[in-house]
C-alpha positions in Angstrom: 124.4 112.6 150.7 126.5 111.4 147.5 123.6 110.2 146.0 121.8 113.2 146.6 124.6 114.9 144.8 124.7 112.7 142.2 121.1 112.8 141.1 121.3 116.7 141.5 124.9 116.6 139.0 123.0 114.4 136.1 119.3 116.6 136.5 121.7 119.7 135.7 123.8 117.6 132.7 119.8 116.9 131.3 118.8 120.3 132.1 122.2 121.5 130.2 121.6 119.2 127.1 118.4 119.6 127.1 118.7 123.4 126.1 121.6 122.7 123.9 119.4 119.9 122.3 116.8 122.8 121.5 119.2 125.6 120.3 120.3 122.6 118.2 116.3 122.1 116.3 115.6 125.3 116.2 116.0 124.8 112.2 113.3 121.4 112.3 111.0 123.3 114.3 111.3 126.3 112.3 110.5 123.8 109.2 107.7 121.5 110.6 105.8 124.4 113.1 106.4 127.8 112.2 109.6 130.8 112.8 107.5 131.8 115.8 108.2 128.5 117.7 112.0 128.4 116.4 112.1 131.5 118.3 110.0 130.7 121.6 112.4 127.6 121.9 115.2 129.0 121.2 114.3 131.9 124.2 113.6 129.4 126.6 116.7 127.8 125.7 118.5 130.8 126.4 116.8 131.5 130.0 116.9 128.1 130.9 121.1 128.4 130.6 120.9 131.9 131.8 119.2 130.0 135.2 122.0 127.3 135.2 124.7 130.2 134.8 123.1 131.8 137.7 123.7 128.9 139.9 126.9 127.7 139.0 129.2 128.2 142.5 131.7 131.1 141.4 133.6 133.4 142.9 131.4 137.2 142.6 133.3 138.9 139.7 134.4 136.4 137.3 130.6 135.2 137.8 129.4 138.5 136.8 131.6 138.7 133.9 130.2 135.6 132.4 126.9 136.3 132.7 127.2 139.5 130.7 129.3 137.7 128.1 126.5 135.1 127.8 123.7 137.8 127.2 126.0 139.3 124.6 127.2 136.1 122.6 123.7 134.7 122.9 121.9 137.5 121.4 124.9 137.5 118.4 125.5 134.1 117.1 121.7 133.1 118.3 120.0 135.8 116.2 122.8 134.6 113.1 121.9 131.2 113.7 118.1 131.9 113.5 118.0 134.0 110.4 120.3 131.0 108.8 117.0 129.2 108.3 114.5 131.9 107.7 113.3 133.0 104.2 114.3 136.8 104.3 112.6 137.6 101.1 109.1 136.8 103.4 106.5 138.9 104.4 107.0 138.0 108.3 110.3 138.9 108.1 110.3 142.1 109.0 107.7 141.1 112.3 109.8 137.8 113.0 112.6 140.1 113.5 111.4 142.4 115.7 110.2 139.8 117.9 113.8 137.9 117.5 114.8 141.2 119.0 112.6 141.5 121.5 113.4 138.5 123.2 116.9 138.9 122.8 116.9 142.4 124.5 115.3 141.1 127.8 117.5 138.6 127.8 120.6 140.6 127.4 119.2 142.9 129.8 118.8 140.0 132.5 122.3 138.3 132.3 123.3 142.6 131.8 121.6 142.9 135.5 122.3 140.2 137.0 126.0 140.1 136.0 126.1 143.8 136.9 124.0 143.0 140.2 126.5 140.5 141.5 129.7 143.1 139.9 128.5 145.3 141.7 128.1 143.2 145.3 131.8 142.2 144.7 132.6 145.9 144.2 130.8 147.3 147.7 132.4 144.6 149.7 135.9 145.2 148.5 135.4 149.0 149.2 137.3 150.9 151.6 134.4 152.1 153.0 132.2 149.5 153.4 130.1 149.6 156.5 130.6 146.0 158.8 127.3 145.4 160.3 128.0 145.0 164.1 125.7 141.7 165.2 122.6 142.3 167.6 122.5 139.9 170.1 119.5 141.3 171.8 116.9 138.7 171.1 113.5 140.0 171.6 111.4 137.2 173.6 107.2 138.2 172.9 106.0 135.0 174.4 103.8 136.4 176.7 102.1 138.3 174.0 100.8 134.8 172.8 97.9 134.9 174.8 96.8 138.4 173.9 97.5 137.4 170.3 94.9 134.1 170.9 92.7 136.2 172.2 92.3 138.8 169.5 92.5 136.1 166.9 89.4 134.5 168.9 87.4 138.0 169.1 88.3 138.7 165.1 87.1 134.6 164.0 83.8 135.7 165.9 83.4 138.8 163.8 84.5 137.2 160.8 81.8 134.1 161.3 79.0 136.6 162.4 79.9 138.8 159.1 79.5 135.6 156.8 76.2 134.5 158.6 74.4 138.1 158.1 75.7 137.8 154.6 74.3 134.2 154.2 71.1 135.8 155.1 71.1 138.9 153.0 71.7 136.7 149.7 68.9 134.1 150.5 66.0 137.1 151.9 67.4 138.6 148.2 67.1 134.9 146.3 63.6 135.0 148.3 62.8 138.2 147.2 64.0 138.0 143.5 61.3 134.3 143.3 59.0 136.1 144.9 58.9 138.7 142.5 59.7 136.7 139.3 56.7 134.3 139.7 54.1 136.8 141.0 
């Protein structure tokens, strides 16, 4: 169990530097590839942290708050970062922009929902009229349907099998056909 924990603690410190290794050559990939791949990295970079934030154990509300923080400060200081290394006076600018924003809106809008999403799950619980479900202990037992089930199952295979042979047939008397008709 430790070491189970242990290999799942260092996969999330790679995971983690990994997209902090990638924000951080953005500017040699935007040098040696093109601005288009500076900002497909530095997106996936984003939604790769934007995973890990999602599955950090939290409480409800301060979890929520840092999720919208992160779509905000990501979509600031990334988008100043980016246009650091990026010829303004270009021709693309104008397009690499719009599609720096692009990216940046959804995912502003995904830590926005989700932050809100779990905000919002913290909020209903700790209302003063939030409806307790009362448990069911009822358990339905269907076993003796089983056989019934089997049965019908059986009855619909048959059908199924008899379908695919009278199609099976219908495309070779149509190959049959089709020869007979191209070599006459």
């Amino acid at each position: 169990m430790k070491n189970t924990r242990l290999i799942a603690k260092l996969g999330l410190a790679t995971i983690v530097a990994v997209a902090f290794f990638t924000l951080g050559i953005t500017p040699w990939i935007i040098k040696h590839t093109s601005p288009e791949m500076g900002i497909y990295t530095g997106a996936i970079s984003g939604f790769t942290l934007l995973i890990l934030l999602l599955d950090i154990k939290q409480m409800r509300f301060p979890k929520g708050l840092i999720l919208i923080a992160y779509g905000v400060l990501f979509q600031v200081f990334f988008k100043e970062y980016y246009f650091l290394f990026i010829d303004q006076a270009s021709s693309d600018f104008e397009n690499l922009s719009v599609q720096l924003d692009l990216y940046m809106q959804v995912l502003s809008l995904a830590c926005a929902g989700a932050g809100g999403s779990i905000i919002a799950n913290y909020a209903d619980k700790s209302s003063s009229d939030y409806e307790h479900k009362v448990p069911n202990n009822n358990t339905i037992d269907n076993t003796k349907n089983i056989d019934q089930l089997i049965q019908i199952t059986n009855r619909i295979e048959k059908r199924i099998n008899l379908s695919l042979q009278i199609s099976l047939a219908a495309v070779v008397a149509t190959l049959v056909v089709a020869i007979l008709v191209i070599f006459k």
